[in-house]
C-alpha positions in Angstrom: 131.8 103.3 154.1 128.2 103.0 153.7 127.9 104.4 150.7 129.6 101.7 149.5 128.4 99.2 151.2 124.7 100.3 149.7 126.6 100.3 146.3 128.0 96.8 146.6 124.5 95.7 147.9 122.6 97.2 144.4 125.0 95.8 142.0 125.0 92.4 143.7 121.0 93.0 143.6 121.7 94.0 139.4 124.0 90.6 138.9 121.7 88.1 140.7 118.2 89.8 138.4 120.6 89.7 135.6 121.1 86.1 136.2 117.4 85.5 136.9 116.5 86.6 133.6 118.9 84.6 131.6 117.7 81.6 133.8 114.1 82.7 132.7 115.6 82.9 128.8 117.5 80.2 128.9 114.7 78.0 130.7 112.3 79.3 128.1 114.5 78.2 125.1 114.7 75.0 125.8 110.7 74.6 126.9 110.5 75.7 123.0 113.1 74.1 121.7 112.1 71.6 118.5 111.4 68.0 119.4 110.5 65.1 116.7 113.1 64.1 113.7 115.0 66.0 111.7 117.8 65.1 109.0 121.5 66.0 108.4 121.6 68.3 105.4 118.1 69.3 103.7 120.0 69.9 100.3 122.0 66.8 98.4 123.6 66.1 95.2 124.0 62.4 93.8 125.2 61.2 90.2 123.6 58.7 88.2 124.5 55.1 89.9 126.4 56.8 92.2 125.2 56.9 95.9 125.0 59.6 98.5 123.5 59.2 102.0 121.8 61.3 105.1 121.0 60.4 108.5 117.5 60.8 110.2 118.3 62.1 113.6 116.1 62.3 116.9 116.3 65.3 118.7 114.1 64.6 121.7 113.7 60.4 122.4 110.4 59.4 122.2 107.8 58.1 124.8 106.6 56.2 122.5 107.5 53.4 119.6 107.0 55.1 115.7 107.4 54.0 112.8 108.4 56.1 110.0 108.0 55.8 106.3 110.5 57.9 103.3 108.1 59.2 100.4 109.8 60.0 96.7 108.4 62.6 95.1 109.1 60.6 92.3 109.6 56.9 92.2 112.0 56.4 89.0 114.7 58.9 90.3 116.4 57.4 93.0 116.1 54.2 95.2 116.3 54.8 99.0 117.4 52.4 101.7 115.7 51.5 103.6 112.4 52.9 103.1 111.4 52.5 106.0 112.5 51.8 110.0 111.4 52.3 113.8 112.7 54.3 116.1 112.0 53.1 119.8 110.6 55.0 122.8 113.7 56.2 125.2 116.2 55.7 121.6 118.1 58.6 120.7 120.4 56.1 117.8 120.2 58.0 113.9 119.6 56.0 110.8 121.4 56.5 107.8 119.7 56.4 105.2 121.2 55.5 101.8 120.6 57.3 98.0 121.0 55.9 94.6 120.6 57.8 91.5 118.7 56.6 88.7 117.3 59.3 86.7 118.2 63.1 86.2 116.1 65.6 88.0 114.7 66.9 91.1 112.7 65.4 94.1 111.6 66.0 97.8 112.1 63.1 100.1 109.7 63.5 102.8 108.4 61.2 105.5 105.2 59.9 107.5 104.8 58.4 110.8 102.9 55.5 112.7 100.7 56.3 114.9 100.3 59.3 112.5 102.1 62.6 114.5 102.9 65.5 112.4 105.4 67.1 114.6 107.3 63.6 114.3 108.2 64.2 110.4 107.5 68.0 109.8 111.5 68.4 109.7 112.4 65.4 107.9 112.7 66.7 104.1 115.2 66.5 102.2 115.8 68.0 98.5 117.6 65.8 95.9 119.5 67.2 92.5 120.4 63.8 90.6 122.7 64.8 87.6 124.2 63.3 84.9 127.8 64.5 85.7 130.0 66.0 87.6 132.6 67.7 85.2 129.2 69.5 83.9 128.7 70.8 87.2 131.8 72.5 87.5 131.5 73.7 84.4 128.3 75.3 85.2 130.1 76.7 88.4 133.1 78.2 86.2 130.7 79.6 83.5 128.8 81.6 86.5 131.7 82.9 87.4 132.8 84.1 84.6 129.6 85.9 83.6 129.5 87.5 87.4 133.1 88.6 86.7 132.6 90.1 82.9 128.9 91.6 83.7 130.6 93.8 87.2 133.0 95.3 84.9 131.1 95.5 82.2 130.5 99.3 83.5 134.0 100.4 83.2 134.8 100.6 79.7 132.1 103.6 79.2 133.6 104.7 82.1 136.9 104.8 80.6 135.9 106.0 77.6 134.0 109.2 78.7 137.0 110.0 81.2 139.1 109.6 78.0 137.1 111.9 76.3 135.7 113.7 78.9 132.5 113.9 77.1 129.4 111.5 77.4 128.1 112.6 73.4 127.2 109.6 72.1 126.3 107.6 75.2 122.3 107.8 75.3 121.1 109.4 78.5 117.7 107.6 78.7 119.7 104.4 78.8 121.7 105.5 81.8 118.3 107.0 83.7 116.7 103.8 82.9 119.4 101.2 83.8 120.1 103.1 87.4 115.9 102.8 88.1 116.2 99.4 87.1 119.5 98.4 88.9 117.8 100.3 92.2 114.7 98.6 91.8 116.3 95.1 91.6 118.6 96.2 94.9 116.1 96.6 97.0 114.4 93.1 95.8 117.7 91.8 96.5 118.7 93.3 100.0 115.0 92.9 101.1 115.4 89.1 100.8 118.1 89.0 102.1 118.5 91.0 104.8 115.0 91.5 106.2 113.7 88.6 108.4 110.0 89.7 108.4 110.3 89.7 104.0 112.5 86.6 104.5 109.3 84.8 107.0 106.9 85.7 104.3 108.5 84.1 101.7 109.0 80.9 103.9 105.8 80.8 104.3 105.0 80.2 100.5 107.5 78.3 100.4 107.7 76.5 103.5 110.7 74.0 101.9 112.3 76.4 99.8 115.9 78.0 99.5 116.0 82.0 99.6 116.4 82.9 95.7 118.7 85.5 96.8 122.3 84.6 97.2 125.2 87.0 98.2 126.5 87.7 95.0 123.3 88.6 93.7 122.8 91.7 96.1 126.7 92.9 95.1 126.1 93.1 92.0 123.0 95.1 92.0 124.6 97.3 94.4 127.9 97.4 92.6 126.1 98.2 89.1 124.2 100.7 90.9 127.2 102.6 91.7 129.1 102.0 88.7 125.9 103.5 87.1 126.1 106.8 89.4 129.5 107.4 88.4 128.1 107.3 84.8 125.5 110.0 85.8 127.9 112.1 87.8 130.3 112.4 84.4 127.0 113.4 82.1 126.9 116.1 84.4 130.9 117.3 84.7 131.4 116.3 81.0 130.7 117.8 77.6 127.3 116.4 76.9 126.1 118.7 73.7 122.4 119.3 73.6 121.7 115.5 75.0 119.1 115.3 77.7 116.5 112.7 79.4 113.7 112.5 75.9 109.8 112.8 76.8 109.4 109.2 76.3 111.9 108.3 78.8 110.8 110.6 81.2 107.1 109.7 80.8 107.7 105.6 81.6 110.1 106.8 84.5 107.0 108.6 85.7 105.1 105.4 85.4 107.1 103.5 87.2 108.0 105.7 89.8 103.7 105.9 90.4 103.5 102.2 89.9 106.5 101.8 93.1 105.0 104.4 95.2 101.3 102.9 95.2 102.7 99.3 95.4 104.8 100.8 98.5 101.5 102.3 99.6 99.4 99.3 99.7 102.2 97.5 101.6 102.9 99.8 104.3 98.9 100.0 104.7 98.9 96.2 104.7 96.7 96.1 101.8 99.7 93.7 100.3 102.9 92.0 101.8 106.4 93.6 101.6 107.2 90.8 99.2 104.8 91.1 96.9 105.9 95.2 96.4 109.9 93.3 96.1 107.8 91.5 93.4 106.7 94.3 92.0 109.8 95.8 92.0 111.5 93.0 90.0 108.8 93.0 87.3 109.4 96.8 86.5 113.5 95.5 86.6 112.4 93.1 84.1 110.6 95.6 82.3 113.2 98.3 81.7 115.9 95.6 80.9 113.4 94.8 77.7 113.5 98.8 76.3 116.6 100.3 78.2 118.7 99.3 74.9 116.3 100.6 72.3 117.1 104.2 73.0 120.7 103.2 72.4 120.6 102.0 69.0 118.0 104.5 67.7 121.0 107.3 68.9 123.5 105.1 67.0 121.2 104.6 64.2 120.0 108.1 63.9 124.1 109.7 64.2 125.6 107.1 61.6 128.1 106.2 64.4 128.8 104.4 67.8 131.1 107.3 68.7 131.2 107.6 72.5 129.4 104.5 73.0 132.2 101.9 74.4 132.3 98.8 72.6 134.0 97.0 75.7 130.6 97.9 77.4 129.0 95.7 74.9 131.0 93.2 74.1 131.8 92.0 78.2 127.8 92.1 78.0 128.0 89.5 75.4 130.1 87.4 76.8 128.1 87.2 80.1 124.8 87.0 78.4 126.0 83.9 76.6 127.6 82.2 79.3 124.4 82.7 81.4 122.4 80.9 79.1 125.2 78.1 78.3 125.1 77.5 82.2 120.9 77.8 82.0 121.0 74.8 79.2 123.7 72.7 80.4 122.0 72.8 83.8 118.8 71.9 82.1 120.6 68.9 80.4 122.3 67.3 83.3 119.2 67.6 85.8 116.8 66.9 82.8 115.0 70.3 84.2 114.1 71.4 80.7 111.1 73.4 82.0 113.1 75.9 83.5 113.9 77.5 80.2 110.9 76.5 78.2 108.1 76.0 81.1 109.3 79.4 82.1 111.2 81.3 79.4 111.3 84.8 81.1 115.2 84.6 82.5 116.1 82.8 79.2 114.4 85.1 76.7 115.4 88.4 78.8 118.8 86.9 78.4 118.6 86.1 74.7 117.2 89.5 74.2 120.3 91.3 75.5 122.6 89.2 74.0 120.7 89.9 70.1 121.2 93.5 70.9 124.4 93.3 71.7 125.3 91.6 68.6 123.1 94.2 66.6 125.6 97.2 68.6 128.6 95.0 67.6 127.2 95.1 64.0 126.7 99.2 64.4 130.3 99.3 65.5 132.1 96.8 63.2 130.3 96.6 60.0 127.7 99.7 59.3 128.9 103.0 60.7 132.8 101.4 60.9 133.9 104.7 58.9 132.8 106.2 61.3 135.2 105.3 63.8 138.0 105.9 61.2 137.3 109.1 60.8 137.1 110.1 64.5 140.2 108.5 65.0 141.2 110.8 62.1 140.6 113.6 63.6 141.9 112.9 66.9 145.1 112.4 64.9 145.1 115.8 63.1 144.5 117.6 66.5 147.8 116.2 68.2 149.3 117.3 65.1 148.2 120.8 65.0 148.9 121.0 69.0 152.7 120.0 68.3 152.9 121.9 65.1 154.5 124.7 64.8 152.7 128.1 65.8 153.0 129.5 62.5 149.2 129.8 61.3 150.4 128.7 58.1 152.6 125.9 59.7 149.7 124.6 61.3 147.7 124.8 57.6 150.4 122.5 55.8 150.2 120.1 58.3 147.1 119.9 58.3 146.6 119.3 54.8 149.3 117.0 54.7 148.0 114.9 57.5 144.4 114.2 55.4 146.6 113.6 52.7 147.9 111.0 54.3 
């Protein structure tokens, strides 16, 4: 009996220092908790001479009267009313305040108070988009699908095709061993930004009133192509694959880059640089191998007189996504008049153009200069089923033969 009783007593004794720290945690919380203004929504979208609003709400009331003050980034986009209001010591009442879209492009609403008190405003920001129309939005919206759709299965043709065969001859090996660095390299950009807090606090910090450029989709597809790529890599191995092997040249700029990662990891675990500027480091050797993985490709194709074991599906659901990346990049441009984004900073629309003019110079390889090619192979795969069903009379199998290239 009072064993128990001493066990009753130290749990009771657990519960109440239990309760004492969440007191503590909870006590602490709202000691920190933010106080000034902040808005509704941080992000908007409003069409020419149409009108969106937001409301400017008070999280604390004031001990004092302020009066606050909306600044446009830029004056000739948008008209805001009103411009500007009081907010009264013990008031806890939100303004709404009202948008009108003039003029395509992006601004930053921000704010200023009187008496002058940062922590009053430092939350009152809000980004505006003001586009030309609506039905181009969605447009752009079903365009990016359809390019995340054809690029993720873009992988399985060659897939396809070297089960079919079960040989990889003809697919280029220093293209797979460069497009799984590269697809690594940019999985780790993407699942450091946006998984990682301490990555995701530095880049806040450059960019105090930015958006994470990472979104979901972008972190499956790098890990999706990553794996689509490894089954590529485990059929070289279980495949026929000739005398096709990883060439000098390949295995010299994978060296490279594998020194260039390992110092730039280096320097960051030894604080020399921030994690995000090795993720940055990361994308530019991405960008880097997307510029030469193809050239090994067509020199192979070039060199053999055929496209033979390289899938045309591969290439041609490549295409189609490379396009309709930069048809969305353009029409965007167009109806938020943010032309700089492709020719202020051409390297996502060039990279893109790139791989779409190599894909038309494969479909070219494929459908116009080494087309016999294909013919032939196809010929051949022809005879053999013949011969297999053919009788197993040596000279049977001779006739049909002959006959069959007769034909």
């Amino acid at each position: 009996m009072t064993k128990k009783m001493a066990f009753n007593k130290s749990r009771r004794q657990h519960i109440l220092s239990y309760a004492f720290l969440l007191y503590i945690t909870f006590s602490q919380t709202l000691a920190q908790a933010p106080s000034g203004l902040t808005v509704s929504t941080h992000d908007i979208t409003v069409l020419i001479n149409k009108t969106e609003t937001f409301d400017v709400i008070i999280r604390d009331p004031f001990t004092q009267d302020f009066n606050i003050k909306l600044k446009k980034q830029h004056d000739n986009s948008v008209n805001l009313d009103p411009m500007e209001f009081s907010v009264g010591a013990g008031s806890n009442k939100s303004q709404t305040v009202v948008i009108h879209g003039l003029k395509p492009g992006n601004l930053e609403i921000t704010a200023e108070s009187e008496p002058n008190e940062t922590w009053v405003v430092e939350d009152v920001f809000v980004r505006v988009t003001v586009a030309n129309s609506e039905a181009i939005i969605y447009t752009s919206l079903v365009f990016g699908w359809i390019y995340f759709v054809a690029w993720s299965i873009s992988f399985y043709p060659q897939i396809y095709t070297n089960f079919r065969r079960k040989s990889v001859v003809g697919l280029n090996f220093d293209f797979i061993a460069l497009n799984i660095v590269g697809f690594t390299l940019y999985s780790i950009f993407n699942c450091g930004l946006y998984w990682i807090p301490e990555i995701q606090g530095e880049y806040f910090q450059r960019h105090p009133r930015g958006l994470n450029p990472v979104m979901l989709n972008d972190v499956v597809f790098s890990l999706h192509a990553m794996f689509a790529t490894c089954i590529t890599i485990y059929q070289c191995f279980v495949y026929e694959r000739g005398e096709q092997r990883i060439s000098r040249v390949a295995t010299g700029l994978l060296s490279l880059f594998a020194v260039f990662v390992i110092i730039s990891a280096g320097l960051a675990a030894g604080n020399v640089i921030h994690w995000l500027d090795f993720l940055y480091y990361c994308s530019y050797v991405k960008l880097t191998i997307t510029i030469i993985k193809y050239v090994p490709q067509a020199l192979m194709n070039y060199r053999r007189k055929s496209t033979v074991g390289w899938s045309i599906g591969n290439v041609l659901l490549d295409f189609t996504g490379g396009v309709l990346s930069m048809l969305q990049m353009i029409l965007n441009a167009y109806n938020y008049d943010d032309w700089v984004s492709i020719f202020g900073d051409p390297t996502k629309f060039g990279l893109g153009l790139f791989s779409v003019l190599f894909d038309v110079f494969f479909m070219l390889q494929h459908y116009v200069f080494y087309r016999h090619s294909i013919d032939i192979s196809k010929s051949n795969e022809t005879v053999e089923s013949v011969v297999g069903t053919a009788s197993s009379d040596p000279k049977d199998s001779k006739i049909s033969v002959i006959d069959q290239n007769a034909a």
